[in-house]
C-alpha distance (Angstrom), angle and dihedral (degrees) to the residues before:
residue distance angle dihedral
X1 . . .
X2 3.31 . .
X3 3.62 123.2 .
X4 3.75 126.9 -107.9
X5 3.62 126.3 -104.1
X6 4.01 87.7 -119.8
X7 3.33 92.1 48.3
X8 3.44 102.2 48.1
X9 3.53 96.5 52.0
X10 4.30 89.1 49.2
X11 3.80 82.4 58.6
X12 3.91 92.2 51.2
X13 3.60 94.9 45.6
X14 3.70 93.6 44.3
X15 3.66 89.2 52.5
X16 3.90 86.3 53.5
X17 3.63 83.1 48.0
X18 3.61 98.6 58.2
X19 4.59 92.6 41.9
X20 4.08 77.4 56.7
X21 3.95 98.2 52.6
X22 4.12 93.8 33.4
X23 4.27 82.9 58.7
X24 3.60 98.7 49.4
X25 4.28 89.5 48.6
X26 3.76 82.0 53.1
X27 3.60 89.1 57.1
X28 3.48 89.0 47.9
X29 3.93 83.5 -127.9
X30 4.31 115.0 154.8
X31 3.97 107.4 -147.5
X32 3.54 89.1 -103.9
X33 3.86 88.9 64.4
X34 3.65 101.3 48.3
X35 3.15 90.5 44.4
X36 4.00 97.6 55.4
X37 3.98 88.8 42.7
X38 3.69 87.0 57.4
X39 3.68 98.2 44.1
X40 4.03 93.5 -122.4
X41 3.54 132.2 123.2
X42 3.80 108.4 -93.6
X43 4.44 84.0 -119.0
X44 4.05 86.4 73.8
X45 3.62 94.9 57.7
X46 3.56 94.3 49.5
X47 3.91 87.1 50.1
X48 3.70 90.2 57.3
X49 3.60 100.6 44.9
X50 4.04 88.0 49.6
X51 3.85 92.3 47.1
X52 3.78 88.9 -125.3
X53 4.31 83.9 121.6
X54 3.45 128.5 38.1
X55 3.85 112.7 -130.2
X56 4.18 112.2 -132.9
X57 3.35 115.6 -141.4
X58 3.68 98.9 -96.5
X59 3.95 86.0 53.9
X60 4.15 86.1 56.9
X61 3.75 93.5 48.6
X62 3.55 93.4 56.9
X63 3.83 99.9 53.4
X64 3.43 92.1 42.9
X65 3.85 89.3 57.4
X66 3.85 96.2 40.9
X67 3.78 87.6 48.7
X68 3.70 96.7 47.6
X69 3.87 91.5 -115.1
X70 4.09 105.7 110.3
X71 3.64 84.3 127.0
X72 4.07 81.3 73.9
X73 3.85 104.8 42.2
X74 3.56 105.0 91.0
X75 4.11 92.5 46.8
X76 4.13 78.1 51.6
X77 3.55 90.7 50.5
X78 3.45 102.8 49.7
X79 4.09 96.5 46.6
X80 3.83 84.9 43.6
X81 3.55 90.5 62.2
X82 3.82 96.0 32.5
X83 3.68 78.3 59.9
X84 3.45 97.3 57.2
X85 4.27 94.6 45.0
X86 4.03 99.6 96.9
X87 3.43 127.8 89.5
X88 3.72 116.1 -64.4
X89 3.66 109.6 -153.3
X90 4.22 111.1 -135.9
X91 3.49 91.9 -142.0
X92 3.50 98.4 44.5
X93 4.27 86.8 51.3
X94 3.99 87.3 41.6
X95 3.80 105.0 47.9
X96 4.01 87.6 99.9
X97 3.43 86.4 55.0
X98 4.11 137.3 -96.1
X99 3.79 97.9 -68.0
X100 3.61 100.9 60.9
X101 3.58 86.9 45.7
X102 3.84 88.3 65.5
X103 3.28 100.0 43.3
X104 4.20 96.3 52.9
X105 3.73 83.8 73.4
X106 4.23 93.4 59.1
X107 3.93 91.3 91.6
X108 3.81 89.8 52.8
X109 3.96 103.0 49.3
X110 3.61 87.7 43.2
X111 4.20 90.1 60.4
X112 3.64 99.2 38.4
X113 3.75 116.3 93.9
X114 4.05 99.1 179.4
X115 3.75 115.8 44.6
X116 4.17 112.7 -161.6
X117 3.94 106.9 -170.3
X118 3.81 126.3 -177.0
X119 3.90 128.5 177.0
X120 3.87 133.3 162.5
X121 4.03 93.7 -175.2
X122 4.20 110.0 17.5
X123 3.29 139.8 66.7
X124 3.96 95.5 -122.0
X125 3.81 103.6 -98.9
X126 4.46 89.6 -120.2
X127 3.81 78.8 63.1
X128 3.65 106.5 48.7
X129 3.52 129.6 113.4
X130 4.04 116.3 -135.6
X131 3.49 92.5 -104.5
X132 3.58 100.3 48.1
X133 3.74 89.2 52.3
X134 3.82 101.3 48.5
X135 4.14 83.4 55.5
X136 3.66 85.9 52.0
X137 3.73 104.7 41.8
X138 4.02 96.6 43.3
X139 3.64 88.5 51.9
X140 3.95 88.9 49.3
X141 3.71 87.0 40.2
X142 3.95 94.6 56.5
X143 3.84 92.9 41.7
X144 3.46 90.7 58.2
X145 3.94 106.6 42.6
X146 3.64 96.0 -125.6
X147 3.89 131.5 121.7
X148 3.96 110.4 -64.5
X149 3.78 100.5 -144.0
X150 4.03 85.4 148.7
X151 4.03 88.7 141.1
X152 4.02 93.4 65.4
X153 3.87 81.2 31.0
X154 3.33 96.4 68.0
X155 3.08 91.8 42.2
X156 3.73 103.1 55.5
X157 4.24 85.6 47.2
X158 4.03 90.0 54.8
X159 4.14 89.3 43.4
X160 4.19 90.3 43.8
X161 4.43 84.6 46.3
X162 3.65 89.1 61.2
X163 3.97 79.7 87.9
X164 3.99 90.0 86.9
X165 4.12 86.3 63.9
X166 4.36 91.0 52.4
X167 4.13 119.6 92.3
X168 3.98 114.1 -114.1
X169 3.85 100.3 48.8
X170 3.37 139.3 93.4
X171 4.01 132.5 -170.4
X172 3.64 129.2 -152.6
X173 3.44 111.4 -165.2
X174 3.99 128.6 172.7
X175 3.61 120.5 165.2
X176 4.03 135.7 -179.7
X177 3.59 117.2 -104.6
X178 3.92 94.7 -122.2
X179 4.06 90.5 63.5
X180 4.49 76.7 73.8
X181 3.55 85.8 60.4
X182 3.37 106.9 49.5
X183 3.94 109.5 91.6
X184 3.87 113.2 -142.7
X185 3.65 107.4 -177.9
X186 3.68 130.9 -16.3
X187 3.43 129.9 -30.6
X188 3.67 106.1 -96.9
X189 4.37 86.2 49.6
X190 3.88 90.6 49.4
X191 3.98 94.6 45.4
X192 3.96 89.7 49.3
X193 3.82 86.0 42.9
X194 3.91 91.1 57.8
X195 3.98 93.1 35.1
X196 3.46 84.9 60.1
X197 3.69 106.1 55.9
X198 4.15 82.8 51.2
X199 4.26 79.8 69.1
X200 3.94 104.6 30.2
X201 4.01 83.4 54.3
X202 3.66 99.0 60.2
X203 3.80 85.6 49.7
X204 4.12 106.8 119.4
X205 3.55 93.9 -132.2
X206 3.49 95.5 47.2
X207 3.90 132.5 81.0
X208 3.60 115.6 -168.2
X209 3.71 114.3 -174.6
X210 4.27 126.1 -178.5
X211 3.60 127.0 -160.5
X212 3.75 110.4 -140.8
X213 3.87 120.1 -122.1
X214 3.54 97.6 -135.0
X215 4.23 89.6 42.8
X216 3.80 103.2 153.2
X217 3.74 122.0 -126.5
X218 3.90 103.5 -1.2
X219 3.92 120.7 -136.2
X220 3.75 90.6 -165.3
X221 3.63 126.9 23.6
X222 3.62 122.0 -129.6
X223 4.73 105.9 -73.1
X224 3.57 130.2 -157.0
X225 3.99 115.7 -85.4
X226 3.79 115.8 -73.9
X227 3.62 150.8 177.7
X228 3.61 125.2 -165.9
X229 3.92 113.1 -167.0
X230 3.94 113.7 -151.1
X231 3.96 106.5 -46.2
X232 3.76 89.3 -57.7
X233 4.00 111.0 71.5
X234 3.45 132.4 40.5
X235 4.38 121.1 -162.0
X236 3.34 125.2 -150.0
X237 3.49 121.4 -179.2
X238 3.80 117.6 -162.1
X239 4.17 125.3 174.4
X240 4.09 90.0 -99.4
X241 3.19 104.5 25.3
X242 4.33 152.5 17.0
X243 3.95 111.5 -119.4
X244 4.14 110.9 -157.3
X245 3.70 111.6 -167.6
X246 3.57 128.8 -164.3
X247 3.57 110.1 170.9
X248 3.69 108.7 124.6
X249 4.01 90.9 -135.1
X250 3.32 87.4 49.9
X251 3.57 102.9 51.3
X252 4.05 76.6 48.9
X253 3.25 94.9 67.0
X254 3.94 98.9 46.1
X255 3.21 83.6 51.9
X256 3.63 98.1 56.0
X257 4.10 88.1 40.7
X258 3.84 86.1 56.9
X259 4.10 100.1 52.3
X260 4.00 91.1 50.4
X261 3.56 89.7 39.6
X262 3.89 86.7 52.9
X263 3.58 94.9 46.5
X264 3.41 96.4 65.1
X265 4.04 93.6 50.7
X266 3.86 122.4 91.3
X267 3.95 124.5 -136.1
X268 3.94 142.9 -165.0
X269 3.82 112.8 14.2
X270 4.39 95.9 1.6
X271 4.02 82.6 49.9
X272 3.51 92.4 47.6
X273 4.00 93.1 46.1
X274 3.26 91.0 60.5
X275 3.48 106.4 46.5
X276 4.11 81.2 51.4
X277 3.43 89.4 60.7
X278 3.86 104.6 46.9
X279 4.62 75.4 57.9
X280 3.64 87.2 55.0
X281 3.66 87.9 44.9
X282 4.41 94.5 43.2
X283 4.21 81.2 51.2
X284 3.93 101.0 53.1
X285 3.68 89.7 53.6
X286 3.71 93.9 50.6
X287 3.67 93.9 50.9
């Protein structure tokens, strides 16, 4: 029989898990130690040891160089990611509820320095307003049968956003012009929704790109939502489940998907138009 997506990525990260554990006993490093040369709480290393957390790549670097094994990091890196590049179910992630799901993906922001975002339908979650994300995430939550905590949520997504304000990252951001149109929640969540992206785009660490409706002879045609993290991670996000890819050709070609599909978007003032418009839009249907 073969083995299970899930499964099959437990074993890989468990066998990350156990390159991790055999380092620090080479060291001749207790928990407690690695832990206090790494400025955690002695509960993380445990988690990482047991596979129970994930360790980002920053996390790898530093217990590698606190064990006197850099020479090992990268390989680490690279099958702790391959690890993580099958299909991650959303209610398998969820089943604690919405608001740890957000904040699993702290570690990651906080060691990515270039942020590529694409979506056809969404306004990319480090964009959303609280509003606009408690529509979203309670309709996710009831679609999936797991807890709806999509108040603290929300909440939690906002807080994690604040990421676009910090020195040392950059965001990327192009979007079709249809994910204006599409109304999540009422009417006072979706105007503050597309108020805000008028702000977050004059941000100076933040390019926010939009592909006209009506563009004229498309070079790419409209791809599923992703996220590519540095040069190292790509993030798909599908209706059952989150697909990480590693693959350097891979990441390539997301890569090369992203620069035509940012070619065709507009910026500054022709961004800003549009998004004005889609208000104008959001207020003749009120009235």
């Amino acid at each position: 029989m073969t083995a299970s997506p899930s499964s099959s990525a437990q074993a890989a990260r468990e066998a990350v898990a156990g390159r991790l554990r055999a380092i620090r006993k080479t060291a001749d490093l207790t928990v407690v130690e690695l832990a206090g040369r790494c400025g955690w709480h002695h509960a993380k290393v445990s988690r990482i040891e047991n596979a129970r957390t994930p360790p980002s790549p920053t996390d790898i670097r530093l217990w590698c160089t606190h064990a006197a094994a850099l020479d090992h990091a990268e390989d680490l890196i690279a099958s702790s990611l391959n690890a993580e590049s099958l299909y991650r179910e959303w209610r398998q992630r969820a089943r604690q509820g919405l608001r740890q799901l957000q904040d699993s993906y702290l570690d990651l922001y906080r060691s990515t320095r270039l942020f590529r975002v694409y979506s056809p339908t969404l306004v990319p979650g480090l964009l959303q307003t609280e509003g606009y994300a408690r529509a979203l995430l309670s309709a996710n939550a009831d679609l999936l049968d797991v807890p709806n905590d999509a108040d603290a949520a929300a909440q939690a997504r906002v807080e994690r956003s604040r990421i676009i304000h910090q020195a040392g990252h950059r965001f990327l951001f192009v979007i079709e012009e249809a994910t204006l149109r599409y109304q999540l929640g009422d009417h006072a969540a979706m105007a503050a929704q597309l108020g805000y992206l008028l702000t977050a785009g004059a941000l100076p660490a933040v390019s926010l790109g939009i592909i006209p409706s009506d563009t004229p002879e498309r070079i790419l045609w409209p791809e599923e939502l992703f996220h590519v993290y540095d040069d190292t991670l790509v993030s798909v996000e599908l209706l059952s489940a989150q697909v990480n890819v590693t693959q350097p050709s891979e990441i390539a070609l997301y890569l090369k998907a992203f620069e035509r599909l940012r070619s065709m978007a507009v910026y500054g003032a022709d961004a800003r138009a549009l998004i004005t418009r889609a208000i104008d839009a959001l207020d003749r249907a009120e009235t």
